[in-house]
PyMOL Python script that loads the backbone (N, CA, C, O; Angstrom):
from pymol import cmd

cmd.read_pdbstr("""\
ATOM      1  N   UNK A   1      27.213 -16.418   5.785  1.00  0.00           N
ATOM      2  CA  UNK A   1      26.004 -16.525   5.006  1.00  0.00           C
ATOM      3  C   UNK A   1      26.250 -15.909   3.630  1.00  0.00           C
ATOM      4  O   UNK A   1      26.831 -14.827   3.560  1.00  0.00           O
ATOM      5  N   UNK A   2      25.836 -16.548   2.530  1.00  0.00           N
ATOM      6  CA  UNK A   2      26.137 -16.199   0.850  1.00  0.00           C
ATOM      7  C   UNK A   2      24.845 -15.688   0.843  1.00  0.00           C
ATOM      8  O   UNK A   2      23.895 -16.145   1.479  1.00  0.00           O
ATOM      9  N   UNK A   3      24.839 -14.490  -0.079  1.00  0.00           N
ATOM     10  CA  UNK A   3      23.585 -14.026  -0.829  1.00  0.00           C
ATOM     11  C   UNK A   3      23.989 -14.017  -2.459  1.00  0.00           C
ATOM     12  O   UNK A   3      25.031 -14.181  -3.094  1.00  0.00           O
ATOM     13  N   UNK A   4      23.028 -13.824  -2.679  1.00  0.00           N
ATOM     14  CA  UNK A   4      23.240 -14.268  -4.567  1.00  0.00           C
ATOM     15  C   UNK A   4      22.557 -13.052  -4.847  1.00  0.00           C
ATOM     16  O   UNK A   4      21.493 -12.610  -4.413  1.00  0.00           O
ATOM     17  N   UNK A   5      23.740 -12.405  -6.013  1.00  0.00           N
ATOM     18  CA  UNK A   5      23.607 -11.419  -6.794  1.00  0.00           C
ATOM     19  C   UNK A   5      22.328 -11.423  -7.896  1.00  0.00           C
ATOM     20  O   UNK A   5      21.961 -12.469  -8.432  1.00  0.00           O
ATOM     21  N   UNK A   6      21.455  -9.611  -8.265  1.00  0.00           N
ATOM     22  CA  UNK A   6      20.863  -9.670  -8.580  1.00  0.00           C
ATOM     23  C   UNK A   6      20.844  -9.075 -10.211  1.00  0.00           C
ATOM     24  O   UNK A   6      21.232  -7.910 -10.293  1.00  0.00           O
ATOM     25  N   UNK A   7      20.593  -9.482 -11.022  1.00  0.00           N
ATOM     26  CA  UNK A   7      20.836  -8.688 -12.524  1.00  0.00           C
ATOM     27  C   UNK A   7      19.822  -8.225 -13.042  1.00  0.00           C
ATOM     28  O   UNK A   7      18.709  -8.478 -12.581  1.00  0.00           O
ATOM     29  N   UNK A   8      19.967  -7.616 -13.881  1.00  0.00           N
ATOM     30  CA  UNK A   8      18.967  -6.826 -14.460  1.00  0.00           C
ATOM     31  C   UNK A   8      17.855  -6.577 -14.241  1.00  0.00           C
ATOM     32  O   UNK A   8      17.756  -5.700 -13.383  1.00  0.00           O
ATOM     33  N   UNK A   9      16.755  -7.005 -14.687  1.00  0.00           N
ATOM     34  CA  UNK A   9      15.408  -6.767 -14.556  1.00  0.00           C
ATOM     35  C   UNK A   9      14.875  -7.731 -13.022  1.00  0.00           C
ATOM     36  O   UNK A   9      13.749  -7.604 -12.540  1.00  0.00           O
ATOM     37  N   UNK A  10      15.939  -8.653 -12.455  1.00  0.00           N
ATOM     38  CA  UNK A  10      15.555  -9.372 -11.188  1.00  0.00           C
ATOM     39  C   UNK A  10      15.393  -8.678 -10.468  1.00  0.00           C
ATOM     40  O   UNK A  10      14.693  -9.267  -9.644  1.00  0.00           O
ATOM     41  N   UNK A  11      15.656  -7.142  -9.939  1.00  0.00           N
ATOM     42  CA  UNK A  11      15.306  -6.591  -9.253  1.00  0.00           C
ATOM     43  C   UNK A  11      13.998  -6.601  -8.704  1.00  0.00           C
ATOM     44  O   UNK A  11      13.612  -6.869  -7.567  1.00  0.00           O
ATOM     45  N   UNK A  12      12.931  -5.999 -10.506  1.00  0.00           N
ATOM     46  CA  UNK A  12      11.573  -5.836 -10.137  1.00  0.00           C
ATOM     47  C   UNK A  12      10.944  -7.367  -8.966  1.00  0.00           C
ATOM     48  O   UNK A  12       9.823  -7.423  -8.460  1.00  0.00           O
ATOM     49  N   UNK A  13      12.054  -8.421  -8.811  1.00  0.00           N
ATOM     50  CA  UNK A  13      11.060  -9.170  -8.078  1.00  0.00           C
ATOM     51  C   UNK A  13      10.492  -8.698  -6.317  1.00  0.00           C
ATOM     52  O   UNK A  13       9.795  -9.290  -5.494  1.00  0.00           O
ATOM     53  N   UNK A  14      11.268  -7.229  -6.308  1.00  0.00           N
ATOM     54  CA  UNK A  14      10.775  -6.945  -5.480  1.00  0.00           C
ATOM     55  C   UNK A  14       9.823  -5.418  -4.953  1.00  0.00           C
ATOM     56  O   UNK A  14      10.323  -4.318  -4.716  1.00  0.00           O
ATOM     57  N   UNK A  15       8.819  -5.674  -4.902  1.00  0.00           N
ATOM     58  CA  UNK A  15       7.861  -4.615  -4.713  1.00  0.00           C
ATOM     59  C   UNK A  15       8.321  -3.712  -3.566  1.00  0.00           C
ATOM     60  O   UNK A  15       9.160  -4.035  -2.726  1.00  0.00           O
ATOM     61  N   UNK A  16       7.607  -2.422  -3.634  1.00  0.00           N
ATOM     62  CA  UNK A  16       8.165  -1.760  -2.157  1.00  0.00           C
ATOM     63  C   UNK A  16       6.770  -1.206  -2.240  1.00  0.00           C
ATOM     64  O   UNK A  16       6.010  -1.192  -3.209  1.00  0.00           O
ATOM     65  N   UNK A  17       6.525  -0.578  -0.546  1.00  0.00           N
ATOM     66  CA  UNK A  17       5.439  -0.334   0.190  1.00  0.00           C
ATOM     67  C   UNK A  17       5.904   1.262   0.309  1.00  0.00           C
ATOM     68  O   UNK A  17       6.930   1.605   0.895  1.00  0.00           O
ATOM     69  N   UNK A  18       5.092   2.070  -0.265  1.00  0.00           N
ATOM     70  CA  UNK A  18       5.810   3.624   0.173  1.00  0.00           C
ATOM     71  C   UNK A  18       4.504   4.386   1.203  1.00  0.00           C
ATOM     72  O   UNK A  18       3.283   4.497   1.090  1.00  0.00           O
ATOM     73  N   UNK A  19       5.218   4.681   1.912  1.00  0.00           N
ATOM     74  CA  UNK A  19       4.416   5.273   3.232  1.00  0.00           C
ATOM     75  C   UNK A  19       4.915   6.710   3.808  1.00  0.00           C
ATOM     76  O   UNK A  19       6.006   6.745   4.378  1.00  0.00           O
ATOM     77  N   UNK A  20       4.333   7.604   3.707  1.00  0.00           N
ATOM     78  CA  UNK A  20       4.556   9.075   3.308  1.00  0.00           C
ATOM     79  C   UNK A  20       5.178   9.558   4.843  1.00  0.00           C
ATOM     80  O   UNK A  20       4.491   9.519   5.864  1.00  0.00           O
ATOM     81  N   UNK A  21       6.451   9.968   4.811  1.00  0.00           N
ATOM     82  CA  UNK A  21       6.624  10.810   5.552  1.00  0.00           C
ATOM     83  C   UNK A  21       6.015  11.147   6.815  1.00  0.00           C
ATOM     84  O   UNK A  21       6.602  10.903   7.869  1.00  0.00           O
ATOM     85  N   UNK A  22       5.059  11.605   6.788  1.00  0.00           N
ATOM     86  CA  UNK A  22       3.686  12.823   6.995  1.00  0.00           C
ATOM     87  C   UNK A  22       3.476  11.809   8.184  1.00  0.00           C
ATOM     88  O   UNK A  22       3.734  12.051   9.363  1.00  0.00           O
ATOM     89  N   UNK A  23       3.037  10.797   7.750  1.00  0.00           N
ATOM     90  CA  UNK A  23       2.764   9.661   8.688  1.00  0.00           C
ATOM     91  C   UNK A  23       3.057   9.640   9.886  1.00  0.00           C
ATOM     92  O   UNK A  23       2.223   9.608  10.791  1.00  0.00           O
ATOM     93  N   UNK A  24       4.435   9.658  10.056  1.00  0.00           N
ATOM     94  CA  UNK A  24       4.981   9.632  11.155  1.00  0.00           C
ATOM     95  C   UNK A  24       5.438  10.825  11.859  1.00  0.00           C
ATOM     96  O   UNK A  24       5.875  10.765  13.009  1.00  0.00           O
ATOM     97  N   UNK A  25       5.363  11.701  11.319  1.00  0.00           N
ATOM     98  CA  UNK A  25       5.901  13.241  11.813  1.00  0.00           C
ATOM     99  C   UNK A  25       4.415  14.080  12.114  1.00  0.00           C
ATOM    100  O   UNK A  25       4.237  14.640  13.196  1.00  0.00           O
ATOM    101  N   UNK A  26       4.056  14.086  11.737  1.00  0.00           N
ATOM    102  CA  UNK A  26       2.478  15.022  11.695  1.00  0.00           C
ATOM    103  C   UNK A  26       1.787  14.880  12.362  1.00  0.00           C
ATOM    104  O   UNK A  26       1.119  13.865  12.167  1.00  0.00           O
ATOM    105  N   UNK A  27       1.323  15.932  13.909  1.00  0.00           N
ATOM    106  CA  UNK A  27       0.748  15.833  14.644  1.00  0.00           C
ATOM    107  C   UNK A  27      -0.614  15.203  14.835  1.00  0.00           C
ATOM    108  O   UNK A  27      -1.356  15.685  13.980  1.00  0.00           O
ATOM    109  N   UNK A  28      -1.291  14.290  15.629  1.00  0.00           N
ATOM    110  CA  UNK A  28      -2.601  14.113  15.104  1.00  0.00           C
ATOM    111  C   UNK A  28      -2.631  13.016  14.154  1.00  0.00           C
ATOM    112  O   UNK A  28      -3.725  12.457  14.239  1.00  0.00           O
ATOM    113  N   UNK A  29      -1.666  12.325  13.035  1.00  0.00           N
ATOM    114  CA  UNK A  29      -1.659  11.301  12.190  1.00  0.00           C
ATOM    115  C   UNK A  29      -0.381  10.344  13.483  1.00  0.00           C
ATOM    116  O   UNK A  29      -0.308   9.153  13.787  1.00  0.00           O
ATOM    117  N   UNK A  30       0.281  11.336  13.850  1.00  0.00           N
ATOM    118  CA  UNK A  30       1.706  10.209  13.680  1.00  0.00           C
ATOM    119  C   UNK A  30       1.453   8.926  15.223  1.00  0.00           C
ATOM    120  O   UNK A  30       2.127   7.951  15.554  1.00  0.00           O
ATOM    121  N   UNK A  31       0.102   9.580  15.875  1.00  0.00           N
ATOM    122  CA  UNK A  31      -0.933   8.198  16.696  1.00  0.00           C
ATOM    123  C   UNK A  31      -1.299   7.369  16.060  1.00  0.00           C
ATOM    124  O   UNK A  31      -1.223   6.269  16.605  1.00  0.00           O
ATOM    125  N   UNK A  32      -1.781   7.383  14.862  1.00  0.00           N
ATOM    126  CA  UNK A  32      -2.324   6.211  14.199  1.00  0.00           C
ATOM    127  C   UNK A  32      -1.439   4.898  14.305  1.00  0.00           C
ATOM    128  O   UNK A  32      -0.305   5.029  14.767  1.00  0.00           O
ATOM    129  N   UNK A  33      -1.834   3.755  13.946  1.00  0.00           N
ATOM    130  CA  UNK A  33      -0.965   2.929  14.432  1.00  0.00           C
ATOM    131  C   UNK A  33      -0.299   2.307  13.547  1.00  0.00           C
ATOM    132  O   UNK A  33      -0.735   2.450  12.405  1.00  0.00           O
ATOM    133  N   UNK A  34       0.841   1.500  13.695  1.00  0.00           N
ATOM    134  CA  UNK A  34       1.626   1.274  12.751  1.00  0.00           C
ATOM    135  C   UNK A  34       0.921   0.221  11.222  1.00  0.00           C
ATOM    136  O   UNK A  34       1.262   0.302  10.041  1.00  0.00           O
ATOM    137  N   UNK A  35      -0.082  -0.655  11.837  1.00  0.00           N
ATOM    138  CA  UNK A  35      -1.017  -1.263  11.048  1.00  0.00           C
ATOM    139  C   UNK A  35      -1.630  -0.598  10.388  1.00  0.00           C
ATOM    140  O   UNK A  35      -1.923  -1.084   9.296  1.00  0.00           O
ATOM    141  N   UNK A  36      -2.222   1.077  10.750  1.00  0.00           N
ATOM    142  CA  UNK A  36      -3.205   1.574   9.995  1.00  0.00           C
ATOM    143  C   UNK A  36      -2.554   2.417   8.804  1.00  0.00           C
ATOM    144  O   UNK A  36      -3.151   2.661   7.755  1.00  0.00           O
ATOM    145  N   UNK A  37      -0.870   2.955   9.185  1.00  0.00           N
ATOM    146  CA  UNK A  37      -0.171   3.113   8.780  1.00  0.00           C
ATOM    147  C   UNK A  37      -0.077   2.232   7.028  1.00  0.00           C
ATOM    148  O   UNK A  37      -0.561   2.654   5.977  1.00  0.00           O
ATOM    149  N   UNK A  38       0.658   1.029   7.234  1.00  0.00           N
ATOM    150  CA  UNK A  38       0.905  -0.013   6.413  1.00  0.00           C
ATOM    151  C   UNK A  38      -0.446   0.270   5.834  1.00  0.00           C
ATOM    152  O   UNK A  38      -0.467   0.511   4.627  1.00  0.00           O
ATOM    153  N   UNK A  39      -1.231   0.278   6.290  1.00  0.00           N
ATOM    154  CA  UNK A  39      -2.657  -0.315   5.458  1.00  0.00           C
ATOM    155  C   UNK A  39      -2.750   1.099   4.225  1.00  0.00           C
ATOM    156  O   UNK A  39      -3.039   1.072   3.028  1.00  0.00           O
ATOM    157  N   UNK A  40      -2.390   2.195   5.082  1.00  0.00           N
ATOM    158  CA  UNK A  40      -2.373   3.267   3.712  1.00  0.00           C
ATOM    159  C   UNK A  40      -1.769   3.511   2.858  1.00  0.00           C
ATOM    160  O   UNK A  40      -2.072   4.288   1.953  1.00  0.00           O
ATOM    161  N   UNK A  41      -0.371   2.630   3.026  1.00  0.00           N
ATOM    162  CA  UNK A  41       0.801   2.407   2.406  1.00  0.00           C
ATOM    163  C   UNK A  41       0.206   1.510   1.076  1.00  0.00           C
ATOM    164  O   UNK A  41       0.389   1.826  -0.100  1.00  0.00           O
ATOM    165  N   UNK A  42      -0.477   0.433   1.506  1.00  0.00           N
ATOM    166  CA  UNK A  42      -1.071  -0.457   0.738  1.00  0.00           C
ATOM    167  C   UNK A  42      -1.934   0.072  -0.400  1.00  0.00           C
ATOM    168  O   UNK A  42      -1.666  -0.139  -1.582  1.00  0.00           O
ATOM    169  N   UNK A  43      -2.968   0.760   0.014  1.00  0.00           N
ATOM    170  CA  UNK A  43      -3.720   1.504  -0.459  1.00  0.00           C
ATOM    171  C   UNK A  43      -3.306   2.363  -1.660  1.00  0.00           C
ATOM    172  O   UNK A  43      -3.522   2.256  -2.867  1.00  0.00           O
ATOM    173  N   UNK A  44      -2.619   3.277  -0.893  1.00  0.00           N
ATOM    174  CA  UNK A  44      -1.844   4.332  -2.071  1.00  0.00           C
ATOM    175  C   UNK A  44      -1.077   3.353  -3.062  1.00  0.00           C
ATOM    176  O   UNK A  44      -0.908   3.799  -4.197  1.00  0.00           O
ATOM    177  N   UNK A  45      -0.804   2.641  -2.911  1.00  0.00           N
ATOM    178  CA  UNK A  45      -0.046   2.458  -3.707  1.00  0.00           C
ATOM    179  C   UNK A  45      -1.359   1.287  -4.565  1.00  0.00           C
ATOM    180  O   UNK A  45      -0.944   0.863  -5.643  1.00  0.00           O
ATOM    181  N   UNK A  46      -2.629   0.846  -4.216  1.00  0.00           N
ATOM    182  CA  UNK A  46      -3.649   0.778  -5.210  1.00  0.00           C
ATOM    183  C   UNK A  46      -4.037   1.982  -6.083  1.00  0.00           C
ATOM    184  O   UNK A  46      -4.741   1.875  -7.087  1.00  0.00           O
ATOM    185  N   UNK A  47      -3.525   3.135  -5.625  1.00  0.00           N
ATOM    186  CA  UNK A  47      -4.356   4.364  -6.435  1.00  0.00           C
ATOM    187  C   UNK A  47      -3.236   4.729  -7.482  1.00  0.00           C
ATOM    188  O   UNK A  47      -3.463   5.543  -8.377  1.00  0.00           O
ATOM    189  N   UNK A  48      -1.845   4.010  -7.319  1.00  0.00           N
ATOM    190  CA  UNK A  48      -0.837   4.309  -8.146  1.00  0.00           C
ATOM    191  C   UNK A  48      -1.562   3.613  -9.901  1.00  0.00           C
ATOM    192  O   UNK A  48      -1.610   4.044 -11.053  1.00  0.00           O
ATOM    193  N   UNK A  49      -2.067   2.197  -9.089  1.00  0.00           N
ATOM    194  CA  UNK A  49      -2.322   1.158 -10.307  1.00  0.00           C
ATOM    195  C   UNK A  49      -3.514   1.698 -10.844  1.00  0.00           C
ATOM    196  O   UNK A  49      -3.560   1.981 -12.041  1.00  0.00           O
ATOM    197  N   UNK A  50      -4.629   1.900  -9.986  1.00  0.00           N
ATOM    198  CA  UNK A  50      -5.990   2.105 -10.461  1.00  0.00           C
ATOM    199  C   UNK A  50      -5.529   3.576 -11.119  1.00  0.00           C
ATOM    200  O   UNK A  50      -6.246   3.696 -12.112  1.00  0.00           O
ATOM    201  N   UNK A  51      -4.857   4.481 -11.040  1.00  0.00           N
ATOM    202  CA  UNK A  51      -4.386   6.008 -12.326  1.00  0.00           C
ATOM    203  C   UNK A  51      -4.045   5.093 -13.278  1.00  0.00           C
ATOM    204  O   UNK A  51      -4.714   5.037 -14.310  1.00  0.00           O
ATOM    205  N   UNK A  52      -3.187   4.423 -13.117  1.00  0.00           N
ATOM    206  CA  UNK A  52      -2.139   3.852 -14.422  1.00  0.00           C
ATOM    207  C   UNK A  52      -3.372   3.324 -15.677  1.00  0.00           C
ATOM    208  O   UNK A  52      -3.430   3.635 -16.866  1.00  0.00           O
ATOM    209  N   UNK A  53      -4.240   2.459 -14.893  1.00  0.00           N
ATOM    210  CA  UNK A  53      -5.454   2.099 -15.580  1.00  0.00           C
ATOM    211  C   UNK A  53      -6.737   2.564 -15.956  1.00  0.00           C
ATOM    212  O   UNK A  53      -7.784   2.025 -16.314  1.00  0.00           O
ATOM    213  N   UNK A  54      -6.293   3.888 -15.742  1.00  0.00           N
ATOM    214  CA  UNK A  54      -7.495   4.961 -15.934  1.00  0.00           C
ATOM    215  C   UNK A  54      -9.118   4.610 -15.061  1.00  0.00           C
ATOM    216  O   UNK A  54     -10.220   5.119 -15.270  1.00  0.00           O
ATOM    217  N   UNK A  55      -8.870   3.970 -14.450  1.00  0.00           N
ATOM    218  CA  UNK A  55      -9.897   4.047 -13.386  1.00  0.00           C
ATOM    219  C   UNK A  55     -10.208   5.182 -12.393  1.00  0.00           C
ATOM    220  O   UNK A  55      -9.745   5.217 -11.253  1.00  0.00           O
ATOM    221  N   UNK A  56     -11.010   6.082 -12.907  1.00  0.00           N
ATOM    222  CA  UNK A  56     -11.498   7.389 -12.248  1.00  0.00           C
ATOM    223  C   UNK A  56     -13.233   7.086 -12.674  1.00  0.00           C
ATOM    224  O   UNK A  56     -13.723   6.155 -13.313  1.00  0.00           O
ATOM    225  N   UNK A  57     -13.908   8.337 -12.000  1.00  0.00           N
ATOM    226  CA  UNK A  57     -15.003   8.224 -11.456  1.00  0.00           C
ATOM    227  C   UNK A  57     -15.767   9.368 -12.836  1.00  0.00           C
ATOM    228  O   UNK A  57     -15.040  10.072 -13.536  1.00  0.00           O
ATOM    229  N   UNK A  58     -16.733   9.348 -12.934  1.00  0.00           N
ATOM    230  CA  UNK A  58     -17.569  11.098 -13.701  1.00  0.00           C
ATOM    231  C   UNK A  58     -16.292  11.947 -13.385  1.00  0.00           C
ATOM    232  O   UNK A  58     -15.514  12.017 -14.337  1.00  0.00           O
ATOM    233  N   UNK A  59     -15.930  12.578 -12.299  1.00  0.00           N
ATOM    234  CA  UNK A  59     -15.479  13.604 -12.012  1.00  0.00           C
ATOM    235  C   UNK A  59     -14.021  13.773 -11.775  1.00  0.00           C
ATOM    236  O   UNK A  59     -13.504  14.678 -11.120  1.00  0.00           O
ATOM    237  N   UNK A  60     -13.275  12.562 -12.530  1.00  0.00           N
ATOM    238  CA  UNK A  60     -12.311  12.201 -12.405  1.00  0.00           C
ATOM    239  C   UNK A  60     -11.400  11.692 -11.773  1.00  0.00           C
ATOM    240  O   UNK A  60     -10.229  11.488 -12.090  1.00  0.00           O
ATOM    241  N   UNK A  61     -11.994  11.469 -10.790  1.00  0.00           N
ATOM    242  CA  UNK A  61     -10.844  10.851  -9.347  1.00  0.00           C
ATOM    243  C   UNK A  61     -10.985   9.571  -9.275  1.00  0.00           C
ATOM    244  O   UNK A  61     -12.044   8.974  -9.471  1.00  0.00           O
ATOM    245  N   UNK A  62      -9.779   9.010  -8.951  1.00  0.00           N
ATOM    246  CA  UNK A  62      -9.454   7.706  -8.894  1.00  0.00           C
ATOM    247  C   UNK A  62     -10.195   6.818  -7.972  1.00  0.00           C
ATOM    248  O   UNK A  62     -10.458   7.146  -6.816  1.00  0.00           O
ATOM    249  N   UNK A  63     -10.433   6.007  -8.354  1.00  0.00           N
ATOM    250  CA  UNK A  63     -11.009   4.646  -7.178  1.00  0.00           C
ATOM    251  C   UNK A  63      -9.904   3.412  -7.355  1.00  0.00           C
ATOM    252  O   UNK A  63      -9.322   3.085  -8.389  1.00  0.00           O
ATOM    253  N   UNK A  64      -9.815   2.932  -6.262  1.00  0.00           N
ATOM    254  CA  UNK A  64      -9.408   1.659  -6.085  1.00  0.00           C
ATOM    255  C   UNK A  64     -10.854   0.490  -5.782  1.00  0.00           C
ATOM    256  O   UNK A  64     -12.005   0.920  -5.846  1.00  0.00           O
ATOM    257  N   UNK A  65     -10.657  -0.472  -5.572  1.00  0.00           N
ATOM    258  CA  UNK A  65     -11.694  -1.734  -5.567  1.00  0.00           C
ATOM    259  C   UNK A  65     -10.389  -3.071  -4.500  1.00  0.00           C
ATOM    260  O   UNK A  65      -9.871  -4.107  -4.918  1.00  0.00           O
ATOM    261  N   UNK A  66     -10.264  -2.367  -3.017  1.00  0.00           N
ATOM    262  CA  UNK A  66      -9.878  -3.181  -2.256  1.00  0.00           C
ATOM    263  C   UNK A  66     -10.590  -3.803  -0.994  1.00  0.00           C
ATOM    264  O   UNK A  66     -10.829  -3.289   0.098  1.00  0.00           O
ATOM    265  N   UNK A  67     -10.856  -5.061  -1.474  1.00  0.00           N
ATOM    266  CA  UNK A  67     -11.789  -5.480  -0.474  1.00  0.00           C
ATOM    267  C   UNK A  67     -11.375  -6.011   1.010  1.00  0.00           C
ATOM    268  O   UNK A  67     -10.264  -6.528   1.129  1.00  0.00           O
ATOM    269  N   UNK A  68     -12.316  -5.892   2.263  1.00  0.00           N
ATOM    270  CA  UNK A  68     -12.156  -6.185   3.119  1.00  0.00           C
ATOM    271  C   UNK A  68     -11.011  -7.419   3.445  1.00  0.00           C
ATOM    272  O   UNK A  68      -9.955  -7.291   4.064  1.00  0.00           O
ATOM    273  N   UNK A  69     -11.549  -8.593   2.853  1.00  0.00           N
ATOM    274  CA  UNK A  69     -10.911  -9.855   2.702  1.00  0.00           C
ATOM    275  C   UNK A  69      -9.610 -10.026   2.699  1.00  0.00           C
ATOM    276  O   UNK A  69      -8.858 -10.784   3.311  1.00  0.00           O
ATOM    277  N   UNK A  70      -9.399  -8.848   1.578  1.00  0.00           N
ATOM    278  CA  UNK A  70      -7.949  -9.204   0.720  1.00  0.00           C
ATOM    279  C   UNK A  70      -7.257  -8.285   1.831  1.00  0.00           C
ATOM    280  O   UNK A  70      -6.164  -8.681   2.237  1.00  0.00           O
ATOM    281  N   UNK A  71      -7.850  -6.922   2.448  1.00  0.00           N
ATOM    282  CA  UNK A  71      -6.750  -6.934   3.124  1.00  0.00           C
ATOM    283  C   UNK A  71      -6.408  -7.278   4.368  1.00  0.00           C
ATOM    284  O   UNK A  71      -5.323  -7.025   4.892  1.00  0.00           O
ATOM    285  N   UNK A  72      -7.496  -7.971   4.963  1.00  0.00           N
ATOM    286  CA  UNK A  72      -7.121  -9.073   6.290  1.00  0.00           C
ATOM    287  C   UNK A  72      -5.963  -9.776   6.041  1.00  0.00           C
ATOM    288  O   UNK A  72      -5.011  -9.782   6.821  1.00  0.00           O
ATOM    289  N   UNK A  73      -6.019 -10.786   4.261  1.00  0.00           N
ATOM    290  CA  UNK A  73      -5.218 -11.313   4.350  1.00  0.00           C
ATOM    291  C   UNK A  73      -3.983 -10.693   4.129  1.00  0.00           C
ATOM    292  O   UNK A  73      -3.021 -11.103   4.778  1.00  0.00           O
ATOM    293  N   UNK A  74      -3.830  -9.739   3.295  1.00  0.00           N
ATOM    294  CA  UNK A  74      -2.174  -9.392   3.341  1.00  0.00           C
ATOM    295  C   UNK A  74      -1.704  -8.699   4.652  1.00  0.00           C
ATOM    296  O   UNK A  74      -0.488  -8.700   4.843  1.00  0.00           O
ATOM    297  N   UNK A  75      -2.325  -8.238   5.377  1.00  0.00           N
ATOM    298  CA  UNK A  75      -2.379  -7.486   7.013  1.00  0.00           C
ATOM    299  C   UNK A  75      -1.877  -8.775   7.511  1.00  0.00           C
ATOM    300  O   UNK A  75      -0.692  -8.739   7.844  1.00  0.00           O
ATOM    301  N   UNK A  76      -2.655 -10.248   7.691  1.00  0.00           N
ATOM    302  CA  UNK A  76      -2.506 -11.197   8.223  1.00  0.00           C
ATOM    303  C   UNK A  76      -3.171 -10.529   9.960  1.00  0.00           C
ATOM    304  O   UNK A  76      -2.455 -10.320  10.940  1.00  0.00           O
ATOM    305  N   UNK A  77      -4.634 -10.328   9.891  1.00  0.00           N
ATOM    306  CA  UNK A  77      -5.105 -10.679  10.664  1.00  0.00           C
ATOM    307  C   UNK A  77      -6.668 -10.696  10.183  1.00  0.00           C
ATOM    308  O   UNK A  77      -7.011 -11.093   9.069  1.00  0.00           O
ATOM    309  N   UNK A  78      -7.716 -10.126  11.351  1.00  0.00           N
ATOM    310  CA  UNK A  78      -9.013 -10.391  11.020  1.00  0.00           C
ATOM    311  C   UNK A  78      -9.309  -9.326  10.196  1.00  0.00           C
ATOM    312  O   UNK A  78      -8.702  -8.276   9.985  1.00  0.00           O
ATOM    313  N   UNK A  79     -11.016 -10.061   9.487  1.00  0.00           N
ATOM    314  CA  UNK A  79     -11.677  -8.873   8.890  1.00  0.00           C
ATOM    315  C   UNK A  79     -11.899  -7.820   9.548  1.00  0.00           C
ATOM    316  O   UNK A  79     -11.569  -6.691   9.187  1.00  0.00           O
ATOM    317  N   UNK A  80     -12.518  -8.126  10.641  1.00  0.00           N
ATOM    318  CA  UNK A  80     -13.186  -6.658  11.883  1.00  0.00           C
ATOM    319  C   UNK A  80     -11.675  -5.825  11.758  1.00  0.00           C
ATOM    320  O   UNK A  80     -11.770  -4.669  11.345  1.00  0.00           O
ATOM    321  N   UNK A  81     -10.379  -6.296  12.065  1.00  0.00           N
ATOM    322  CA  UNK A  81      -9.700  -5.364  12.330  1.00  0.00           C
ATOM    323  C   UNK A  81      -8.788  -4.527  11.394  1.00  0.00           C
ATOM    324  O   UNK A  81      -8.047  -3.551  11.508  1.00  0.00           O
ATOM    325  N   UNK A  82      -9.298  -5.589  10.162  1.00  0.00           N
ATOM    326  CA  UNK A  82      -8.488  -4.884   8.812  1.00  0.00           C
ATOM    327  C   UNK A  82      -9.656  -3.500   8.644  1.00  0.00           C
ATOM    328  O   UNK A  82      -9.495  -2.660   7.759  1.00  0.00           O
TER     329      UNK A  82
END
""", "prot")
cmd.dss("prot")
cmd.show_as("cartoon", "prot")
cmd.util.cbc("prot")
cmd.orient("prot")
């Protein structure tokens, strides 16, 4: 099997999902499940974009604006269970 080399800036075509450590080691979190996991992975890394864009609140803290929908679909399952 050939794979094809990547140059310069082709890299960025790929995003990464960062999911803390903590997650999986930390008593009490590291039950949660691997979906709910991902899903915070997802998340945080909305609060990376929503800082970048100065989206904070009166009191300064960040909000994201991720809706139910959107993350059924990138989860790839239902609303109820996203």
């Amino acid at each position: 099997m050939a794979y094809e080399y990547f140059y310069g800036r082709e890299t960025n075509k790929f995003m990464f999902i960062r999911i803390p450590k903590l997650m999986f080691e930390l008593e009490g979190v590291r039950e949660i499940s691997l979906e709910a996991k991902l899903m915070y992975g997802l998340l945080l890394d909305r609060v990376g974009l929503s800082a970048e864009n100065g989206w904070t609140d009166d009191e300064g803290r960040v909000y994201i604006i991720y809706t139910m929908d959107k993350a059924a679909k990138v989860l790839g399952c239902s609303v109820r269970k996203a």
